[in-house]
N, C-alpha and C positions, 0 to 999 in steps of 0.2 A: 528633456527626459520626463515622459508622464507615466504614470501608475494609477491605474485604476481600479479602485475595491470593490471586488463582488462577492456574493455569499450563495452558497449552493442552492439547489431547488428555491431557485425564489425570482420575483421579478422586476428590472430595474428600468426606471424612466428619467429622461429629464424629467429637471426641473418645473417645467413650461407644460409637462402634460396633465388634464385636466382629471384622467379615470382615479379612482379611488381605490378601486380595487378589481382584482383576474379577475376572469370567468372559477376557481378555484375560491374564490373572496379575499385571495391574498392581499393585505398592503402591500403598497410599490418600496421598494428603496429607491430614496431618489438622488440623481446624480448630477452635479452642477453641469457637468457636459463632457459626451463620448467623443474624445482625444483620438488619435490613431485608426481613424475610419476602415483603410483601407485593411492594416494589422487585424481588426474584427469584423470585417467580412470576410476576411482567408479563412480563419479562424473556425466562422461560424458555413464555411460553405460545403465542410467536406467531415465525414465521421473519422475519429481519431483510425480507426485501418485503414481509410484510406489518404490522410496525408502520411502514415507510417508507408505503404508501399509505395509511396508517390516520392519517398525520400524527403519531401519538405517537414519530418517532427523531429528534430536532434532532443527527443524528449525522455527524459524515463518515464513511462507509464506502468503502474503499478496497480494489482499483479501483471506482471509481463504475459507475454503471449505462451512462454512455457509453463506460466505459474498459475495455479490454477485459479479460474475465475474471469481469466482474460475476456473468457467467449460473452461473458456478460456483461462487458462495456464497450468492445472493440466495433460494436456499430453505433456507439453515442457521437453523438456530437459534443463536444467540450461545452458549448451555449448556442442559441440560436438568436440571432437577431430582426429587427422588425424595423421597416424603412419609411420613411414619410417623403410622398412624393417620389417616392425611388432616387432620391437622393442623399437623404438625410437623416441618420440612425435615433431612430422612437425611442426603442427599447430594446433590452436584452434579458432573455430567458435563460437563466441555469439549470443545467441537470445537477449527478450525484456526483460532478465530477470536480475535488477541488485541488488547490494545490499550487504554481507559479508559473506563468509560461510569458512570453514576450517573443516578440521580435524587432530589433535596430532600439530605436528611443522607446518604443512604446510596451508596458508591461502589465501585466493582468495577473492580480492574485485574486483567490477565491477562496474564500473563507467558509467554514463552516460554518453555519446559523444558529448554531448550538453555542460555537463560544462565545463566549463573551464581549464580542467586539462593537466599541461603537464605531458605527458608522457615519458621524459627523466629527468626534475628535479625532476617528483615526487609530484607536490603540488596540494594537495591532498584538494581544498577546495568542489567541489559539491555543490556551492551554489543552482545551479538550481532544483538538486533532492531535496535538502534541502526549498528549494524557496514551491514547488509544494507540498509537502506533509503538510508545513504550510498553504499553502492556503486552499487543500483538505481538513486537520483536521480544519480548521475554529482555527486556535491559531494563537496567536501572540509573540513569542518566541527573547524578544530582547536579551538576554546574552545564547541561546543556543549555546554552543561550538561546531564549524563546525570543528575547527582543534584541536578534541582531541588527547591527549597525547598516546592512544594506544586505538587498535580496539575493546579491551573490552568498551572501555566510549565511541566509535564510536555507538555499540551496542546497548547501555543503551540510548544514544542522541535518536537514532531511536524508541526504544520501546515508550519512555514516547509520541511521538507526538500522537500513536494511544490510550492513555487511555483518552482524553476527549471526543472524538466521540464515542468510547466503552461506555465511564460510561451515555453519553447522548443517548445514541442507547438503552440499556438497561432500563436505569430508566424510557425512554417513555413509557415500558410498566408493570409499577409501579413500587414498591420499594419489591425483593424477597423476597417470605412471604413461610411457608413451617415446620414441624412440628418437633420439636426437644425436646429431653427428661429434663427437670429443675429438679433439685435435693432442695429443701427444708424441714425446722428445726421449723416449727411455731403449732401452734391451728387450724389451718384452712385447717384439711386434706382435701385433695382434690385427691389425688391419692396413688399411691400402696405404704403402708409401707416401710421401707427398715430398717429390723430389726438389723442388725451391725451396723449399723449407728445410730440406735437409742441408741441402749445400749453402743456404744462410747459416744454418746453427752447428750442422758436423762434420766441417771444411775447414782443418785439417779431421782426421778419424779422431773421435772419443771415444767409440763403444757403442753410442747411441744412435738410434733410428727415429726423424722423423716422419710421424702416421698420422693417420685420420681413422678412424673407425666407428658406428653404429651400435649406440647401445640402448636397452632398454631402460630409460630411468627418471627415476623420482625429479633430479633438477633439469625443469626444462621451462621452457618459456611460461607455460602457463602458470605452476608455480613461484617460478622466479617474479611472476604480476601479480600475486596474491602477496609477496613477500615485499614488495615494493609496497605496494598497499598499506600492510601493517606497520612500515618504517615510516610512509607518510603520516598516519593517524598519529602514530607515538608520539611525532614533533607538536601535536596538536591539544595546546591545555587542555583545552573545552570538550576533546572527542577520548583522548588517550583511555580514561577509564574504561571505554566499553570491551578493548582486549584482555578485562580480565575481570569484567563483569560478573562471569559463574564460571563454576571449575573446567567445563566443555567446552567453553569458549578460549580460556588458558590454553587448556590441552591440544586443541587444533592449533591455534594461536605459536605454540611450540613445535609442533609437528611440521607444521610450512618452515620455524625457522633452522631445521635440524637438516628438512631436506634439501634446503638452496645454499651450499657451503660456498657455492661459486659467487654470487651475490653481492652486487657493486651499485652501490648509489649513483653512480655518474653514470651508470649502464642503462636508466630509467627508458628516458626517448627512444633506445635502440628496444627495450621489450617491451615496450608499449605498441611499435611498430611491429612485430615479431606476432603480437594478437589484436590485428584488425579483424584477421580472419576468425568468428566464432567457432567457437569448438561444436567439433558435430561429432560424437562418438554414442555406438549403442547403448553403452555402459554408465560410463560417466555423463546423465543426459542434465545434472544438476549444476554442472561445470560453467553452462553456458553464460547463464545468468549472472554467476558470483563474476565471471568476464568480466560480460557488458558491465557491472557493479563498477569493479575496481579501476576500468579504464576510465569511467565517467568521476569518478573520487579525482584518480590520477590528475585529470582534464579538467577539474570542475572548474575551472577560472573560465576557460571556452564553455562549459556548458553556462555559466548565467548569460544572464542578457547581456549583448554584446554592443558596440558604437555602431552605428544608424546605417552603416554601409553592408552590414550582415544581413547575409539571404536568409539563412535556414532560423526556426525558428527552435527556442530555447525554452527550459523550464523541468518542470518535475508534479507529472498529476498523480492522484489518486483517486480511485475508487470510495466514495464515504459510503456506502452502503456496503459492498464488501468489507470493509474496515470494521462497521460497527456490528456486524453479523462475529466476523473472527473476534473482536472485543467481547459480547457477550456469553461468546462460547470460553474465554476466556475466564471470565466473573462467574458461572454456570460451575466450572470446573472447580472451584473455592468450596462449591457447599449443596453441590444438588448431584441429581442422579440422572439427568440431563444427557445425554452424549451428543456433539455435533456435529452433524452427515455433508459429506461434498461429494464431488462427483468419481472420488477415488476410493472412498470405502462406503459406501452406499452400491447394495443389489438389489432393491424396492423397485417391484415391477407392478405397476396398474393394471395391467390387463392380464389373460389367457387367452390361446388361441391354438387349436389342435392341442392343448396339451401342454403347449409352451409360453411361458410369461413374456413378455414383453413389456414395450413402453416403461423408461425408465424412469423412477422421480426422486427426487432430493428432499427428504424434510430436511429444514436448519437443526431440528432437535429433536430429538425422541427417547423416549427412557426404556423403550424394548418390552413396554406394557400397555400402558394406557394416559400417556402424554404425550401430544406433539405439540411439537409450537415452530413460530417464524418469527425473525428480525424486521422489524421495521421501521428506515430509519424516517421516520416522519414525526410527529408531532400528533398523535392521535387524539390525547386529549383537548383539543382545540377544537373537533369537528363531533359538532352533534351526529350527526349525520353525515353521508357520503354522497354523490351519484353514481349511477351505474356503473359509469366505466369506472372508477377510480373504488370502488367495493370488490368490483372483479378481483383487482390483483390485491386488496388488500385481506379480503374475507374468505372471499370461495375458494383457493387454494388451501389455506388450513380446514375450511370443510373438508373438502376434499381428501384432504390427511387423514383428517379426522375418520369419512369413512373408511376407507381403506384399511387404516389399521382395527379399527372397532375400538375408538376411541372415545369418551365422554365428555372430552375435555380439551380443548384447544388452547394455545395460550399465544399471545402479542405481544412481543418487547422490544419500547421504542424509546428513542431520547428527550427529554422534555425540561426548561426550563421553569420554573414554577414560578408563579406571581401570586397577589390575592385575585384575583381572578380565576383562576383555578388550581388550587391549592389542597384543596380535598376533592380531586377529579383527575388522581394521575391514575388511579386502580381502578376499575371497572369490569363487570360480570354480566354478560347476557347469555339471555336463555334463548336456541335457536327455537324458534314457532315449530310448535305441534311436536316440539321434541322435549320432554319437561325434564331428561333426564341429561341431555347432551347444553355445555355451555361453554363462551370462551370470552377468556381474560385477556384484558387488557393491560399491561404491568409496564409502568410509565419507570426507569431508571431516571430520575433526576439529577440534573448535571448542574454542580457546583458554580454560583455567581459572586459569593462574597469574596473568594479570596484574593487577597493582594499581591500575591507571588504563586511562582507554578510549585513551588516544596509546601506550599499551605493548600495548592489546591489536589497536588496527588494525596495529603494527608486527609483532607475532607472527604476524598472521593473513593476510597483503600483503609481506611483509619477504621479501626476496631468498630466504631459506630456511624462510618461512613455512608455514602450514600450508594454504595452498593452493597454493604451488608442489610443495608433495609431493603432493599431489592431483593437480594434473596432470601430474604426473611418472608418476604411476603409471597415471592413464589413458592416458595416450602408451603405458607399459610394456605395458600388453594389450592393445594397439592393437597396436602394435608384435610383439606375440607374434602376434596373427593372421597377418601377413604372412609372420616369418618359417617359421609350418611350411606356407607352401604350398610 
């Protein structure tokens, strides 16, 4: 069994190759040697939509395809590799995509670049990705184990963050109601006889009839698998807390167990078979999701990586760009006046035409005046300078914002590790040419190195003088500088 460490947007070589650095000027990470050949060319041959319809991803990919955001990763490729000789794998390129995946012996994590990991000892904690997806899911997670004992409970650590946003996403649009057959023994037919049954149970006369009938109602398989779900976690030291994390999560939490009175722990395998089928209803369209969630929780021992004879392949990605966009909308919401746009409450139209707006766009953030800004997860204060193609996406789009709304002020927020190298270079202000009145910041969140444990690094990072309160300290400060030179 091999495990190989890779870290996102970055690029990894043997040991034995000579370049020093991308076309990007990136250093390599370099890798005593790529194990599992054939595992990372499947891997790298097809974008994550199309091994998902090809059947070959038993993966959760996060946001899912219902959730939104999907449409911005579902043509990545997880990593692209590069061959010497067309035999023998060079090197391997990361996107924004990190997280677990494997298939039979061979297994690939990909780490964020941000945490803290080295990459020669191996220590493998992730506080940051771990940091960001507790802020996203709104938990508070003090005993979840960052340094599980194997990538299966690495697996399972990840899954449970996303069931209380599921089960609160879901239950917002009521509690799933839907029409299931009840079998009954009493006087009060109400539906179709069921004559074996009878002559089993009311052979000689009691009084009783047995029936089958059609009713509309709250315990049915789907919640009966949300209830199973929540009786799994409870057994579970390490996850138990998160059903009663905050009063909402209680609330639902109680509501699923009010409505499955029918509810039997040995029942599990038969209602986990009961919803292969995902739910498709016009109503309930947040259902689906919390599903797929809880049967992959149910199963997680099949979802990690499995013994060497397993076809499909295994694991749990995420999206780090989407991640630290919802992150900072997250931090934004603490102490600014910031609001942040997706593709569901966003009506920003670029163009006119006859009359009619069109062409729709997304700022990440806008205050409904005269600030826009964008996420971006890269490392900005590293680069003097850009080239074209790589300015494109990272500048001209917030221009762009910028005119459109009649804007003076743009702003950039991205994640950054600091050293004495650049240490007084995570803030940054330029003036666009020939415009002296229009500028845009650069607003470096710097992400916590010294801590020894993840309850010292969410304190450093959250903590009354943390490092995202000087984050928003500073974006208030250039906010606050627009105002004052009008």
């Amino acid at each position: 069994m091999s495990t190989i460490h890779l870290w996102d947007n970055s690029w990894h070589v043997n040991e034995q190759t000579d370049s020093s650095k991308d076309r990007y000027g990136r250093k390599p990470h370099r890798i005593k040697e790529f194990r599992g050949a054939s595992v990372l060319r499947q891997l790298s041959s097809s974008t994550i939509s199309e091994m998902m319809e090809a059947d070959r991803l038993n993966v959760i990919v996060w946001p899912q395809s219902i959730i939104e955001g999907y449409e911005a990763i579902k043509d990545q490729y997880i990593f692209r590799i590069t061959e010497k000789d067309g035999a023998k794998i060079d090197s391997i390129i990361t996107g924004n995509i990190v997280g677990f995946i494997g298939k039979g012996d061979t297994h690939i994590r990909i780490h964020s670049r941000f945490s803290a990991t080295d990459e020669n000892e191996k220590k493998e904690n992730d506080y940051f990705l771990i940091y960001m997806l507790e802020k996203v899911m709104a938990i508070n997670l003090f005993d979840l184990k960052t340094k599980s004992s194997s990538d299966k409970d690495r697996v399972f650590d990840l899954l449970i963050f996303f069931f209380p946003k599921l089960l609160k996403d879901a239950l917002s649009q009521g509690l799933y109601k839907k029409y299931v057959y009840r079998e009954y023994n009493d006087s009060n037919i109400r539906g179709v006889m069921d004559v074996n049954r009878h002559i089993r149970h009311n052979i000689p006369a009691n009084g009783r009839i047995a029936y089958r009938t059609r009713e509309y109602s709250f315990d049915n398989p789907v919640t009966q698998l949300i209830r199973h779900t929540i009786e799994f976690i409870r057994r579970k030291r390490n996850a138990k807390q998160i059903l009663y994390n905050d009063p909402d999560t209680e609330s639902f939490v109680q509501q699923i167990v009010q409505a499955t009175p029918t509810f039997q722990a040995q029942k599990r395998q038969v209602i986990i078979n009961m919803n292969l089928r995902p739910v498709v209803h016009p109503y309930y369209t947040k259902y689906a999701a919390l599903q797929n969630l809880c049967l992959r929780i149910l199963r997680y021992d099949k979802l990690s990586y499995e013994t060497s004879n397993d076809k499909k392949i295994h694991g749990f990605l995420i999206d780090a760009a989407w991640l630290w966009e919802e992150y900072i909308a997250k931090v934004l919401s603490e102490g600014s006046n910031l609001k942040h746009y997706t593709s569901r409450n966003s009506d920003f139209r670029l163009f006119i035409k006859d009359g009619k707006p069109f062409q729709k766009i997304i700022p990440d953030y806008y205050d409904g005046e005269k600030v826009v800004a964008d996420a971006k997860y890269m490392p900005l204060h590293l680069y003097d300078h850009l080239d074209a193609e790589r300015a494109t996406g990272v500048y001209y789009k917030t221009i762009m914002y910028m005119y459109r709304f009649n804007t003076k002020k743009g702003f950039l927020f991205y994640p950054c590790i600091n050293d004495e190298d650049n240490e007084n270079n995570i803030y940054s202000e330029y003036q666009i040419e020939d415009r002296k009145d229009c500028h845009i910041y650069e607003v470096g969140l710097e992400i916590d190195k010294e801590a020894k444990n993840y309850q010292e690094f969410r304190q450093n990072m959250s903590g009354e003088n943390g490092k995202e309160a000087v984050f928003r300290k500073q974006v208030n400060k250039f906010i606050d500088k627009r105002y004052n030179q009008q």
